[in-house]
C-alpha positions, 0 to 999 in steps of 0.5 A: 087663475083671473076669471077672463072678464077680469083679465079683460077689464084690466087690459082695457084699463092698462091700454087706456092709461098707456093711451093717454100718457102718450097724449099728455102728462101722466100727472095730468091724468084723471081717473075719469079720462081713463075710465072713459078711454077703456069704456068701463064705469068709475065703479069697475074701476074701483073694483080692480085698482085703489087709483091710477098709481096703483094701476100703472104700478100693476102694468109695471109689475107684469112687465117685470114678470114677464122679463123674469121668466126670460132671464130665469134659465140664465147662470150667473156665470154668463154675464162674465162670457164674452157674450153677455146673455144678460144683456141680450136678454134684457135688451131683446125683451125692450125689443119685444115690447118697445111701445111700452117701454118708450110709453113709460119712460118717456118724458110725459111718463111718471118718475114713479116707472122710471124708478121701478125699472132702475130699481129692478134692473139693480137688483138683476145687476146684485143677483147675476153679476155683483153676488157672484164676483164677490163670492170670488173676489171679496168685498169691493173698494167701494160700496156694493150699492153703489156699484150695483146702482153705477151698472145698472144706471149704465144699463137703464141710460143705454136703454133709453138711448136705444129707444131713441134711436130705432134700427141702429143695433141690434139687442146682441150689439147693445149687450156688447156695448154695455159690456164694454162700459161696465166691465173695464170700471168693476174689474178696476174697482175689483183690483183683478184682471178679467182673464183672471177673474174669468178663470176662477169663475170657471173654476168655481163653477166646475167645483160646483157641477162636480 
C-alpha cells in the first residue's frame, strides 16, 4: 500500500504534466514546467519517476488498471450478444473519464500514449472475441494480428471521433455502432455466418457450465 504522501505526490505530478500538455506539445515539456506546475522540487521528482516518460507511462498504466477491473466480470461469450458489453464497457469508461482520454490523445499528446492505448485495446480484442471464435472456427484466412489490430483500430478510431463529437451517442450506441463495423468483415474473414457462429458459441458455453 502507497504511503498517502506518496500517492499525493504523484497525483500532483500526473495533473501537472495532463496540465501542460493541454497548453502545449508533450515533446515541448520540461521536467521543470512540470515540477513547477505540481509545486514540488526537481529532487521529489526524481524520487518517484526516471523522467517524464516514464511519468506519463504510470498515468497510462493506472487508466489501464482501472478499465481492467470494469471489463473483468465480463465472458468472452458477451462480445458475440446482440448487446456487446465489451464495447459499452469500454466506451463508458471513455465517458468516465473523458478529460483524460481527450488529453491524451489529442494532438498536443505523445505517440507514445496513442500507441499504449491501441496496443492494449488489441489485446482485449485477442482475449475477448479473436480466442474464443477461433476456439470454434479454427485458424482465419488472415493473420490473427492482423485482424486483431483491424478491430482494434476500428475501435481506437471511433473513440477519438466520439471524443470529438460530444453528446451525440451514448456508450450502449457507440458499442452497437462498432459492432456493426466489425462483425460483418470477422464473420466474412471466418467463412461462417453469424447465427451459426452465435449457435455454437452457446453450445460451447453450455458444455462448459455442465
Amino acid at each position: 500500500m502507497e504511503d498517502r504522501r506518496v500517492q499525493r505526490t504523484r497525483q500532483l505530478l500526473e495533473r501537472a504534466l495532463l496540465e501542460l500538455i493541454e497548453e502545449r506539445n508533450y515533446e515541448s515539456i520540461t521536467i521543470q514546467q512540470i515540477t513547477d506546475r505540481a509545486n514540488v522540487g526537481r529532487a521529489t521528482f526524481y524520487l518517484h519517476y526516471r523522467d517524464k516518460e516514464q511519468l506519463l507511462l504510470a498515468t497510462i498504466q493506472r487508466l489501464q488498471e482501472d478499465l481492467a477491473r470494469q471489463l473483468e466480470p465480463l465472458r468472452p461469450a458477451d462480445f458475440l450478444q446482440e448487446r456487446p458489453v465489451l464495447n459499452e464497457q469500454i466506451f463508458r469508461h471513455v465517458e468516465r473519464y473523458r478529460h483524460l482520454y481527450e488529453v491524451l490523445l489529442s494532438e498536443r499528446g505523445a505517440a507514445l500514449a496513442r500507441h499504449r492505448l491501441m496496443a492494449y485495446l488489441t489485446s482485449q480484442v485477442e482475449h475477448f472475441l479473436l480466442r474464443p471464435l477461433l476456439a470454434l472456427v479454427g485458424e482465419p484466412a488472415v493473420p490473427t494480428s492482423l485482424l486483431a489490430s483491424y478491430v482494434s483500430g476500428t475501435l481506437y478510431t471511433a473513440i477519438t471521433w466520439w471524443l470529438e463529437h460530444p453528446g451525440q451517442n451514448t456508450p450502449e450506441e457507440m458499442g452497437q455502432l462498432v459492432r456493426k463495423l466489425t462483425l460483418p468483415a470477422i464473420f466474412a474473414v471466418l467463412g461462417v455466418a453469424p447465427e451459426q457462429l452465435v449457435s455454437q458459441g452457446r453450445q460451447a458455453e453450455q458444455e462448459s457450465g455442465n
